[in-house]
Structures are given as structure tokens and as C-alpha cells.
VEXDREN-2710 file (C-alpha; in Angstrom, 1 decimal):
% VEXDREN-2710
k/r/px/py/pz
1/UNK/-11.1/-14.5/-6.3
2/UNK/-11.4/-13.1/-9.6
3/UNK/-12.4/-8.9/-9.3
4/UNK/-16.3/-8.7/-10.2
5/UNK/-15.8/-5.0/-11.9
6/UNK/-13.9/-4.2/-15.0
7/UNK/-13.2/-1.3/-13.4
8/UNK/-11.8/-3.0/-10.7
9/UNK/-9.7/-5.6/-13.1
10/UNK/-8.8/-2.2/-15.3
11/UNK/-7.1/-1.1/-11.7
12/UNK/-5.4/-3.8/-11.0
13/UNK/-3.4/-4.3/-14.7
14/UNK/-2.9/-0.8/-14.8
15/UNK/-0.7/-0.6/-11.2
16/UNK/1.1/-4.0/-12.4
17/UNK/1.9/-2.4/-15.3
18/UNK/3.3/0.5/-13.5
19/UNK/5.1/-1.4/-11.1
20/UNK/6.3/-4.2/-13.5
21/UNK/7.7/-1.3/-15.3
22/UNK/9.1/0.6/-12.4
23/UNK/7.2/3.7/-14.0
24/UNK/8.9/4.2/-16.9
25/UNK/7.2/2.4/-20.4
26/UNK/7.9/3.5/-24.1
27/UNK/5.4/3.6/-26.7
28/UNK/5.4/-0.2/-28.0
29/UNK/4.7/-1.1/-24.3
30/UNK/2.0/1.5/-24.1
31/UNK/0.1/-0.5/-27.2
32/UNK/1.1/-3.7/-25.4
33/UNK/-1.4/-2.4/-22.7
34/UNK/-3.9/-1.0/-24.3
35/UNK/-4.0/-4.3/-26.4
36/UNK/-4.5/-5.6/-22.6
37/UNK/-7.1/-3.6/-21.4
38/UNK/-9.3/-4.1/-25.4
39/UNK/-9.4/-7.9/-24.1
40/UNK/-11.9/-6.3/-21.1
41/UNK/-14.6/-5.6/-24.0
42/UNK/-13.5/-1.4/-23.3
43/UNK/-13.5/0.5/-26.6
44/UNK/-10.1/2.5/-26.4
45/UNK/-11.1/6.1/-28.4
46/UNK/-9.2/8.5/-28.3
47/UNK/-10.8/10.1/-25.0
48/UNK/-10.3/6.7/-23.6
49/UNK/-7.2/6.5/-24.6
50/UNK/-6.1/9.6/-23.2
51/UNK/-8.2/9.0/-19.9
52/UNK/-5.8/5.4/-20.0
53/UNK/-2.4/7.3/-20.3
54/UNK/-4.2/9.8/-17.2
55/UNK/-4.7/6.7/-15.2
56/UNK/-1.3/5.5/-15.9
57/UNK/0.6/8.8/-15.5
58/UNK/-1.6/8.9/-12.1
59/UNK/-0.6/5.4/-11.0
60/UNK/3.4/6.7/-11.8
61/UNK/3.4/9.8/-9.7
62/UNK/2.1/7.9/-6.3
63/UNK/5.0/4.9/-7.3
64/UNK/7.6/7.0/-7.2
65/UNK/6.3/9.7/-4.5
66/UNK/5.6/7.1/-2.2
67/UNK/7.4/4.0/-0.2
68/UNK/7.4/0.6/-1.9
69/UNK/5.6/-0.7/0.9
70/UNK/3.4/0.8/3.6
71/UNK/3.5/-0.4/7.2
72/UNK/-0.2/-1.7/7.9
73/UNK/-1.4/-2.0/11.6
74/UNK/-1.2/-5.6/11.4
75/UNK/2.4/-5.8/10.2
76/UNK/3.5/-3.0/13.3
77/UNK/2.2/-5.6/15.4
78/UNK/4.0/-8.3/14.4
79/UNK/7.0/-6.3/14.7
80/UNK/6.2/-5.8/18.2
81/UNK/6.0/-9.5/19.4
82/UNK/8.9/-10.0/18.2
83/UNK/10.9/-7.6/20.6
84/UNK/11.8/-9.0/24.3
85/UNK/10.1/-8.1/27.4
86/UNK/11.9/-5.5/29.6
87/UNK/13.5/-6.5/32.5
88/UNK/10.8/-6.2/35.7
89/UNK/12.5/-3.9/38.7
90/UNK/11.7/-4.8/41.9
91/UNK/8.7/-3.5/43.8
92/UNK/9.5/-0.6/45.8
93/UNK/9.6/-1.5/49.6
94/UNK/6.2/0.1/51.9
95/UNK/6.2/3.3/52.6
96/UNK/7.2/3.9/56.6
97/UNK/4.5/5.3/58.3
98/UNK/4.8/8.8/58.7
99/UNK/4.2/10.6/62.7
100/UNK/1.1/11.9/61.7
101/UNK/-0.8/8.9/60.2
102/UNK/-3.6/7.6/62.2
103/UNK/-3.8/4.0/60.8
END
């Protein structure tokens, strides 16, 4: 499902860029984006332009700061079906009445 925002869609190119480029682009690429991101009706002035290389720059530090993937809730789940059941220990035998119980 196609985003509804431009923002959103402007979010999206700018972390594949980062990714596709493993954070590290030189200028031509840089144009090569921007060219991108024109296509989304956004007028790239030169505070937008340097609000762009911000976004980018942004998106770089968290890529390589952080893990390539992060372990969702869902995932830890899975993870723990797949492990086998422990081994079930006998119950322990009735406790003996003691010479003070009434019962």
C-alpha cells in the first residue's frame, strides 16, 4: 500500500538510500537523490537542501550506531517454540504425616 504522506514516501527513499549505500554516498549520488526526492513535487532550496543532507546524515548515524536488525516481540517468540520442552521430573512422593498432625 502505497504511503499517503510525502513525508512519509520522503522517509522511506531517504533510509533506502542509506541503507542501499551502507552510509557512505559521494556527491553525484547525492544529486542522484535529490533528483529523487524533486519527483515528490518538493522544491529542493537551499534550506531544503541542507534540511535533506540533515535527514540523511541523521538516517547514517542510527545505521551504523545500531544492529542491522532489531529483535521484535514477535520474532523472540518464534524463537521460543522452536526450543524443546524440558524433561518433566517426577512428582515428589506425599509427605509422611508428621506425630503432631491431627488429620
Amino acid at each position: 500500500m502505497p504511503s499517503p504522506y510525502t513525508v512519509q514516501q520522503l522517509s522511506k527513499i531517504a533510509s533506502d538510500f542509506v541503507v542501499k549505500k551502507r552510509g557512505n554516498w559521494n556527491h553525484e549520488e547525492w544529486e542522484q537523490f535529490c533528483a529523487e526526492v524533486s519527483k515528490f513535487g518538493i522544491t529542493l532550496d537551499t534550506e531544503m537542501q541542507a534540511r535533506l543532507g540533515l535527514l540523511l546524515e541523521t538516517l547514517k548515524v542510527f545505521y551504523v550506531s545500531i544492529p542491522k536488525r532489531v529483535k521484535t516481540v514477535s520474532a523472540k517468540r518464534k524463537t521460543g517454540a522452536k526450543r524443546k520442552p524440558k524433561a518433566k521430573t517426577k512428582a515428589a512422593a506425599a509427605p509422611e504425616k508428621q506425630a503432631g498432625d491431627l488429620s
